[in-house]
N, C-alpha and C positions, 0 to 999 in steps of 0.2 A: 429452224427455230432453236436457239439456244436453252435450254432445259435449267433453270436454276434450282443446283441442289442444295438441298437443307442439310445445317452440319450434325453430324451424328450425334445422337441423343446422349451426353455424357453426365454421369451422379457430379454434383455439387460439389459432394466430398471428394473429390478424383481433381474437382478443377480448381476446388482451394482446401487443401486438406490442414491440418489441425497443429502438424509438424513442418517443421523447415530443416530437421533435421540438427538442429547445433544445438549447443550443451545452457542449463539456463545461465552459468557461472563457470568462469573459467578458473576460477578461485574462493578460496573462502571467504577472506575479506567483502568482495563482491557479492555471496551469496548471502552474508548474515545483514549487509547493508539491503538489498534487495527485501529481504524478508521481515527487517525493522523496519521498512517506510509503506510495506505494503500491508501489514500486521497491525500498525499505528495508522494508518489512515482503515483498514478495518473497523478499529478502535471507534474514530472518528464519527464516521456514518454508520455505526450500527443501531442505529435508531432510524436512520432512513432508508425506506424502500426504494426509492428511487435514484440509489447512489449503486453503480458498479465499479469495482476496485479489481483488477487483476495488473497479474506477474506473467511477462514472459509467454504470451499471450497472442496470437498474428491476431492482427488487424488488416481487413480485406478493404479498403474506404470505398471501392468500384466494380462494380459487377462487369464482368465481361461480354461484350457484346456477342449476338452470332457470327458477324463478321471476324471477330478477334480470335473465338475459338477454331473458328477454319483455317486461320492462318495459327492458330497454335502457338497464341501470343500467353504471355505468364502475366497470369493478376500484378498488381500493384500488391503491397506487401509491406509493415513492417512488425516486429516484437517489440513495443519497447518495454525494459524491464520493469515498471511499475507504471499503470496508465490509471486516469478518474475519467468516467465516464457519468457527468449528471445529467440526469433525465431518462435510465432506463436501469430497469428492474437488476433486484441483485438474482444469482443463479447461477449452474455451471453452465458454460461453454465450450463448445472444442476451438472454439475461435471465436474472432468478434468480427460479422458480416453485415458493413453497416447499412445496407441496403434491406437487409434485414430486422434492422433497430432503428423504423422510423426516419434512416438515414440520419443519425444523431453521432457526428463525431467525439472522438474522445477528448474532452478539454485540456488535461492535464497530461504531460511524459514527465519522466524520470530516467536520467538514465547513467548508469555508475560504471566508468570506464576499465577496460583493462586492458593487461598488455597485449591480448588476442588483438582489441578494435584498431582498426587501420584510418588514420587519417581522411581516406577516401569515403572508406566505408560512413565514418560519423556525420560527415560535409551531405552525405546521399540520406542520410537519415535527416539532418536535420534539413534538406530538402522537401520529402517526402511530410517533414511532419507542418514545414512552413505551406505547401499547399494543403495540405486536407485539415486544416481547421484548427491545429491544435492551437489554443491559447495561452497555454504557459511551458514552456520545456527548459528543464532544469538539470545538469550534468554535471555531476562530480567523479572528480578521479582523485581519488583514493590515495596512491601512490604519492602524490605532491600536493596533498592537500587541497585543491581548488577546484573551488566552486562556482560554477555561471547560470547565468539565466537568462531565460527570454520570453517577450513579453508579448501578444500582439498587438501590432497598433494598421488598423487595417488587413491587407492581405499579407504581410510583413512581420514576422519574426525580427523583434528590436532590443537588443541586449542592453540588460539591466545594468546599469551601472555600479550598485551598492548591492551586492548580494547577504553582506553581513548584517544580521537585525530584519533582513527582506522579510513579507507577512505575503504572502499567497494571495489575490483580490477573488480566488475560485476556491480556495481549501479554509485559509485563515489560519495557516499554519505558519511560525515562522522558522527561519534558517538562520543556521550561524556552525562556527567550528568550535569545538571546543575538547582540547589536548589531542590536537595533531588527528582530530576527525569531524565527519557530516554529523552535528546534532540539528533536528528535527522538535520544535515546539508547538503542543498544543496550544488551541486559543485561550485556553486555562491555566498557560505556561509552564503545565508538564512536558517534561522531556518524552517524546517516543525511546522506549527501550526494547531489546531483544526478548527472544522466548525463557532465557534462562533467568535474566533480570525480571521479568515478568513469575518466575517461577519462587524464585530466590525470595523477592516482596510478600508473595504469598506465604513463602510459609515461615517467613518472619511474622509474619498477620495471625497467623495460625500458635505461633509458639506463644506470643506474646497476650494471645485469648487462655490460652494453659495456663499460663502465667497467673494472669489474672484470678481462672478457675480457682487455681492452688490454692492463692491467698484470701480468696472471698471461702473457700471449705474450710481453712484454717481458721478463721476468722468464726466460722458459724463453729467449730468443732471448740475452739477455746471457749466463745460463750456459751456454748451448753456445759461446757464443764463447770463452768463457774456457777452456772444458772445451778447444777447438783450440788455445787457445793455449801451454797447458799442453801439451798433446801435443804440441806443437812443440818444446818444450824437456824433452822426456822425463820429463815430470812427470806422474803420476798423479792429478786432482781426489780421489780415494773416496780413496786411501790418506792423503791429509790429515789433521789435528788441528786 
């Protein structure tokens, strides 16, 4: 009799761990684009719980069978640089296991090219993301200005034609370039901007409340003056006309 052995007991974390090992950005350009779209779509759903937004992030879509681990086969896999995941909670993760979440694919990819990514490598990506579910994946490269998308129609990733003006039918956000880069619009038609632009508005918000301050003290400080002086000469301010 043939004895069939069970494969050794291995942690989770061992058989999809949290790194892959590669950098988030191979550039700046790339990392501040990464950090605007995933920052502004923060923005977006911060009023809903059941909205998950990550950067740079593995996405496991298939648990590995016992059979697979005995032959010491490697999960399915990919990062892509900005994913929407609707229908499961926000929170941190060391990865996204979707076997784990309901089995709820992530709807939305993002993904901002550079001169690392290889032709092959992108073709394999947007494989992987046209089988496991994704609904809308969206790639811009920087360097040449251009911008694509894709839509699904069926089990099929279907490239958008018009990507300029495009509105998101999953975010409601729309796209377009503007001076020789990826601008990103709220449904409110604010523009997504960076941490410092974010920074910079504040505390123009800030200066311009001083402002205000100044001239409403100055304001109260001249009419008590006047208000003394009046009383000096037995004149009443309130009984005026």
């Amino acid at each position: 009799m043939v004895q069939q052995l069970s494969p050794p007991s291995i942690d989770d974390d061992l058989l999809y761990p949290d790194s892959d090992g590669k950098p988030l950005a191979d550039n700046t350009t790339q990392l501040r684009l990464i950090f605007t779209i995933k920052g502004g779509l923060d923005s977006l759903f911060k009023d809903r719980e059941d909205v998950f937004v990550a950067a740079d992030l593995l996405w496991y879509p298939v648990k590995l069978t016992k059979q697979q681990i005995l032959e010491q086969e490697e999960p399915q896999k990919q990062a892509p640089d900005v994913m929407v995941v609707l229908g499961r909670p926000k929170g941190d993760r060391g990865s996204y296991r979707q076997w784990e979440e309901e089995n709820i694919a992530p709807q939305v990819a993002f993904e901002i090219l550079s001169p690392g990514n290889r032709k092959k490598d992108m073709e394999t990506k947007f494989d992987f993301y046209q089988q496991h579910g994704i609904e809308e994946y969206y790639l811009y490269d920087p360097k040449k200005n251009r911008l694509q998308g894709w839509l699904r129609k069926g089990k099929k990733l279907k490239v958008i034609s018009q990507m300029e003006g495009w509105e998101s039918p999953r975010l409601g956000i729309k796209f377009s370039r503007i001076e020789g880069e990826l601008a990103l619009f709220y449904p409110n038609g604010e523009r997504f901007v960076d941490y410092v632009e974010i920074v910079e508005q504040r505390d123009r918000e800030r200066e311009e409340k001083e402002l205000q301050k100044q001239r409403a003290d100055r304001a109260e400080s001249d009419l008590q003056k006047l208000r003394d002086r009046l009383q000096q000469l037995n004149i009443d301010l309130d009984t005026l006309e």
